[in-house]
C-alpha positions, 0 to 999 in steps of 0.5 A, spaced: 162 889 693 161 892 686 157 898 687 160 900 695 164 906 691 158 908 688 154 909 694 160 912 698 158 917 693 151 917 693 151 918 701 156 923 700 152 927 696 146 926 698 148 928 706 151 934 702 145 936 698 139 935 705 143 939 709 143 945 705 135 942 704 133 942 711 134 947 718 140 948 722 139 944 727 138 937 722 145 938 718 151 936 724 146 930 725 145 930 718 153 930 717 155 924 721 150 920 719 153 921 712 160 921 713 160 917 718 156 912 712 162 912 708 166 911 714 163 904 715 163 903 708 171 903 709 171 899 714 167 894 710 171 894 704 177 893 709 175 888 712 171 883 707 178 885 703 182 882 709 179 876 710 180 875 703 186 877 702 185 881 696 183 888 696 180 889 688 174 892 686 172 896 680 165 900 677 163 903 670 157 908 670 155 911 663 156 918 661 158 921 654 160 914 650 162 917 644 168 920 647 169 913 650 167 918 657 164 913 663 163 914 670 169 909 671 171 907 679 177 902 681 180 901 689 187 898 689 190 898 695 194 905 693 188 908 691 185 905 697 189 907 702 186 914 700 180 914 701 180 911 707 184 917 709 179 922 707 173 918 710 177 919 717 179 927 716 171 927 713 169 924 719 173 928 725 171 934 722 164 933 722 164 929 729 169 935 732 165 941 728 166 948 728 170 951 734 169 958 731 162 955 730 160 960 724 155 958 720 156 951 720 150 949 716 154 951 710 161 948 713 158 941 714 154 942 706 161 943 703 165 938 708 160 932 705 161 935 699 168 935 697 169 928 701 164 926 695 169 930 690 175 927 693 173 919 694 171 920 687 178 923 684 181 917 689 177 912 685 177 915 678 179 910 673 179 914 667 183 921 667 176 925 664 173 923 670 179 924 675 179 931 672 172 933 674 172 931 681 179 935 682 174 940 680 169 940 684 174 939 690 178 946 688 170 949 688 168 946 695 174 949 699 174 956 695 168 957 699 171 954 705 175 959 706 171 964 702 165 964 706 167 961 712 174 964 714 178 969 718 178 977 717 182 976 710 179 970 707 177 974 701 184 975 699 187 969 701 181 965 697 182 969 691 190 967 692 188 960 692 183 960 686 187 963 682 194 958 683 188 953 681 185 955 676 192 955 673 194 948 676 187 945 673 188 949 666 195 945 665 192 939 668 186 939 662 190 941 657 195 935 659 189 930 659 187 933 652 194 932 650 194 925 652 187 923 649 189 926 641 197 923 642 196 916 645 193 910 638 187 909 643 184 916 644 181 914 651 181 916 658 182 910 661 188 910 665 190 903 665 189 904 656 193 910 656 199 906 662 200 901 656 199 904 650 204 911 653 210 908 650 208 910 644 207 917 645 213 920 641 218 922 647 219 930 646 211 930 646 211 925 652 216 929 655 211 936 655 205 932 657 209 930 663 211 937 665 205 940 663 202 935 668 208 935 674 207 943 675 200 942 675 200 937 681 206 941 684 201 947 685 196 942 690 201 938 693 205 945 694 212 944 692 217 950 691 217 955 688 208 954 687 207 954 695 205 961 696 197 960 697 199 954 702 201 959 708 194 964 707 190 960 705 191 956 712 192 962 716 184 966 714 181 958 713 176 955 718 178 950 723 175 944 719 177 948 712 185 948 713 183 940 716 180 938 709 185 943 705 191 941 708 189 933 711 186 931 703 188 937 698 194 936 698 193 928 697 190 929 690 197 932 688 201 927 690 197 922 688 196 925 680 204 924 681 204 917 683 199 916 677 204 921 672 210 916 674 206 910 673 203 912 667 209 914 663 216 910 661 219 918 660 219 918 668 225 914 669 230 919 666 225 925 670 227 922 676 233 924 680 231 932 678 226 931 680 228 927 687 232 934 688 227 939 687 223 936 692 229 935 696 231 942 696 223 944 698 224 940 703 229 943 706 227 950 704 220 949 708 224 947 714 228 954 714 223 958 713 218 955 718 223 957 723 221 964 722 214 963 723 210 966 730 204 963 728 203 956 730 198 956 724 202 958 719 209 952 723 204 947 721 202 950 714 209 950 712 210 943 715 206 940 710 211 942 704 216 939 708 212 932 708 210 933 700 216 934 699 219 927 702 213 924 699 215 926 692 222 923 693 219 917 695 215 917 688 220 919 685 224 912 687 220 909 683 220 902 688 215 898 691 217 901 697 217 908 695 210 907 693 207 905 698 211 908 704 208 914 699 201 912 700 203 911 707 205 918 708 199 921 705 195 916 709 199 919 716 199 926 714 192 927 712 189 924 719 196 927 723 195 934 720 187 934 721 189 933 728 194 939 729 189 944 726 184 941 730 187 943 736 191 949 734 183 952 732 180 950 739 187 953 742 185 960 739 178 959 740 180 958 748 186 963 749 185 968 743 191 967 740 195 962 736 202 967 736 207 962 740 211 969 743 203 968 747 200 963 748 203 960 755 202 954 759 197 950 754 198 943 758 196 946 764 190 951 762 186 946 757 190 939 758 186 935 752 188 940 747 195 940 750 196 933 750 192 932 743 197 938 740 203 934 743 201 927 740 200 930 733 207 933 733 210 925 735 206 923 728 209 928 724 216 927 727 215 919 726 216 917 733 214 909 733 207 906 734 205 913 730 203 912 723 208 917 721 213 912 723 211 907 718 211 912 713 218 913 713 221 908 714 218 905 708 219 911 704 227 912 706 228 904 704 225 906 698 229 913 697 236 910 698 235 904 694 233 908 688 238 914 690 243 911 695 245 915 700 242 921 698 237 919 698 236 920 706 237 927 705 230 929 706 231 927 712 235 933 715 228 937 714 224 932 717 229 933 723 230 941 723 223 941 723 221 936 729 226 940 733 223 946 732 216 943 733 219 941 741 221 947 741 214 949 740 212 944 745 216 948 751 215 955 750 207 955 748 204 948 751 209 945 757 211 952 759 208 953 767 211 960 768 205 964 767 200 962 764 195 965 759 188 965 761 183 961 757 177 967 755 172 960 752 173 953 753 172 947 748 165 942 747 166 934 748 165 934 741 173 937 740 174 932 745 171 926 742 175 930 734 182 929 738 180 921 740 177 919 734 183 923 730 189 920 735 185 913 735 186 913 728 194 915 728 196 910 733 191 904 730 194 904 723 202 905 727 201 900 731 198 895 725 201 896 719 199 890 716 192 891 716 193 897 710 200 894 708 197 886 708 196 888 700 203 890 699 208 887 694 214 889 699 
């Protein structure tokens, strides 16, 4: 069990360096075998730790020792929890390939490739670390959407390098902070947690600032979301599955470090609480706008962010897992969303809802697929949305009372909006739109194995929360 987070690693790499190596026709087999590798390695982990009951464990790899500097890896539930996400969304966007089929060779490379940084950033136990990791996924999406994007990719891939490289500056220049301000002038995060009180308060204020607008531009939140919208409309199918189904999680899990690690939080809470609240209901507004169903779904991940953080700021035992949770849901519901909306525009050649006619009757699977991702986004029961939500509102109205429930009235406005989206584009029979291509059995199989996901841990809650303290 102690060197299982070292070859997750190890195969992920690997896989990504082989396809790169090798012909076109080896990478997707080339690709399953690795993501799928280190989505039974998951699995392992989550049985043995069942049977256990106890889910703990922890490597340490040399790398620059005079600045107290190792390649330092821990799973705790939490963090977990994460990883299996990324393992699952990994793994779907292999197995479901590339509707747009455009260069699928440098697709399946840089999917393996980020699973590698993202696992990393997940398991990072020392900040130097998580640091390069949150790199090194920022770079495998730029090309994402760089190279393997729609007409406009250029400026969208511009845009979001551009507000990353800003997040990563503040990011960097909070961990420096915090290594030279802290008595013990390490990394490690479970060092810098126990020796933070001593920061002087003004400093750990600014520390925690600095690091909060760095993990907001990822999540994104309010004002910082403007790279979300483009970046999905010009990315490729697998591309806005992994930018949205796990990018948006390395922000949400920076958070939960920052209020984990230092006591400052506490009394940042109920501002915070609010911004997220008014993200929340902004995105809603705003996502009622769009015509492009690509672009609703863009906007409802703000919306999800932005009730994550309320649930993070509650500073709870039920707070912080229903966060977990919730990053948990979305990842794999919103992979499936952008799955089926990409081999919608691959079948009908459009994803404008004012077009697209009739999805249930022309190209059922992908109708039924898309319908199923909404139930897990709205939190319907026996969904993994729904778990989510009702830990995250426990935990919100203990913290908040019943403001804490507010976010709710976003979640709401945006589930009625998307069953709107249902009858007008996918239950409507007058006049359908007629399909131009049609979809392989490998999307097919995406929609299963992303849906089977859903539903399997909405069902059984237990078998990630059996390691709560609830």
């Amino acid at each position: 069990m102690t060197i299982l987070i070292g070859l997750m690693l190890l195969f992920s790499a690997l896989a990504s360096i082989l396809i790169l190596a090798l012909d076109q026709e080896l990478s997707k087999r080339i690709a399953l075998a690795g993501s799928g590798i280190v989505l039974a390695i998951t699995i392992w982990i989550l049985v043995t730790s069942l049977l256990q009951g106890s889910l703990s464990m922890g490597e340490q790899y040399p790398y620059i020792s005079a600045f107290d500097i190792s390649l330092q890896l821990q799973l705790t539930p939490i963090s977990f929890i994460l990883v299996l996400m990324t393992a699952i969304v990994a793994f779907g966007a292999v197995m479901a390939g590339n509707p747009e089929r455009v260069r699928e060779k440098a697709a399946n490379a840089l999917i393996l490739l980020f699973e590698f940084s993202a696992i990393g950033l997940f398991a990072s136990a020392n900040l130097f670390i998580f640091f390069i990791f949150w790199d090194i996924g920022v770079i495998a999406l730029f090309f994402m959407i760089n190279i393997l994007g729609s007409a406009n990719r250029r400026y969208a891939s511009i845009k979001f390098i551009i507000y990353e490289i800003f997040a990563s500056s503040l990011l960097l220049l909070g961990i420096m902070m915090i290594y030279f301000y802290t008595p013990v002038h390490s990394f490690d995060i479970g060092a810098i947690t126990s020796a933070a009180s001593t920061i002087p308060q003004a400093t750990q204020q600014m520390i925690f600032i600095l690091m909060f607008i760095a993990f907001m531009v990822n999540m994104p939140l309010f004002p910082l979301h403007f790279w979300l919208p483009d970046a999905h409309t010009e990315a490729s199918t697998q591309g806005s599955m992994l930018l949205s189904g796990v990018l948006t999680k390395f922000g949400a899990y920076g958070m939960l470090l920052i209020f984990t690690m230092f006591p400052i939080a506490s009394s940042l809470a109920i501002p915070i609480a609010l911004l997220a609240g008014f993200s929340t209901i902004y995105s809603a507004f705003v996502t009622m706008m769009q015509h492009d169903i690509k672009r609703v779904i863009a906007y409802t991940t703000i919306i999800d962010m932005g009730i994550i953080l309320v649930a993070i700021a509650a500073m709870n035992s039920f707070g912080t897992y229903g966060a977990a949770y919730a990053m948990f849901a979305h990842g794999i519901t919103i992979a499936l969303l952008f799955l089926t909306v990409g081999c919608m525009h691959h079948i009908f050649g459009s994803r404008d809802m004012r077009v697209v006619k009739g999805v249930v009757s022309r190209a059922a699977s992908t109708g039924y697929s898309f319908i199923m991702g909404v139930f897990g986004v709205t939190g319907v029961p026996l969904t993994a949305g729904f778990v989510a939500d009702v830990l995250i509102f426990i935990g919100a109205i203990q913290a908040f009372g019943l403001a804490g429930a507010l976010p709710l009235i976003g979640l709401l406005m945006i589930g009625a909006f998307m069953y709107l989206v249902i009858n007008r584009s996918f239950m409507m029979t007058k006049e359908p739109s007629q399909p131009v291509e049609y979809i392989g059995i490998e999307q097919q199989l995406g929609y299963a194995f992303l849906m089977g996901s859903m539903l399997l841990f909405g069902i059984f809650p237990f078998l990630l929360l059996g390691f709560a303290n609830l």
